[in-house]
N, C-alpha and C positions, 0 to 999 in steps of 0.2 A: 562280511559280505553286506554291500547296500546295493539296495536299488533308490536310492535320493539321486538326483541329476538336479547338480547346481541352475537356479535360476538365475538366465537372461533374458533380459528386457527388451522384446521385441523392437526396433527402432521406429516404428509407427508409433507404439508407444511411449516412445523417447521426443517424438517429433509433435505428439498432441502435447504432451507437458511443457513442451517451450512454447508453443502456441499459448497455454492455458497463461503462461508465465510471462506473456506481454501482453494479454490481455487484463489482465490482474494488474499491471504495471499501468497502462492504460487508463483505467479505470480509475485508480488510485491517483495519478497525474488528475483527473478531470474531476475527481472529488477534492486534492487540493485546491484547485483553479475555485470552485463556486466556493468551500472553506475561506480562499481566502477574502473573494468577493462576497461573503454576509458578513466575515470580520470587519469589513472596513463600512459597508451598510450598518451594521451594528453601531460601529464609532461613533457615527452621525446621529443616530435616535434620539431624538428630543425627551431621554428618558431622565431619568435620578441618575446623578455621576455615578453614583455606589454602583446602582443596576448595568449603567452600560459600561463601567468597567470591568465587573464582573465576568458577566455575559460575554467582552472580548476577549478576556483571559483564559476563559474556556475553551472559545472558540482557536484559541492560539495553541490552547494544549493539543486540540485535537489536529491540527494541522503541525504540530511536531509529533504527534504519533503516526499521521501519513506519512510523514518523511521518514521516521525511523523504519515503517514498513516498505517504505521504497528500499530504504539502504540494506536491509534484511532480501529483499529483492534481488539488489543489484550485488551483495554477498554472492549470493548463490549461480549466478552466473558464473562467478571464477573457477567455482567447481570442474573437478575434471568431468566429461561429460561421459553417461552411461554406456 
C-alpha cells in the first residue's frame, strides 16, 4: 500500500521554465555581442603584443564558452517537453 502520488508539473510551471530558458538565451546572445566587441577593442590596445595577445585569447575562450552554453541551450530545447 502507498500513498506517494507520482509528481506532475504543473504547466504554469512548465511555461515559466521556457520563459526563464529564453531569457538565459537572451542574455547569453548579448554577453556574446559586447565579448566580442572588447575582443576586438582589446586587438587594437596600444599594449605589449605579449599583453594584448593574451588578453584576446582569453577573451576568445570566453566567448567559446558562451557558445557552448548556448548549444547546452539550444540541446535542451529538443527535449520532449513536460
Amino acid at each position: 500500500m502507498s500513498n506517494v502520488l507520482p509528481f506532475r508539473p504543473r504547466p504554469t510551471v512548465t511555461r515559466l521554465a521556457r520563459c526563464e530558458v529564453v531569457t538565459v538565451a537572451g542574455d547569453l546572445l548579448a554577453l556574446l555581442d559586447q565579448l566580442e566587441d572588447v575582443s576586438t577593442r582589446a586587438a587594437a590596445m596600444g599594449r605589449p603584443a605579449l599583453e594584448v595577445e593574451r588578453t584576446v585569447q582569453h577573451l576568445l575562450d570566453a566567448v567559446s564558452a558562451v557558445e557552448r552554453a548556448l548549444d547546452c541551450i539550444g540541446e535542451g530545447e529538443q527535449s520532449a517537453p513536460g
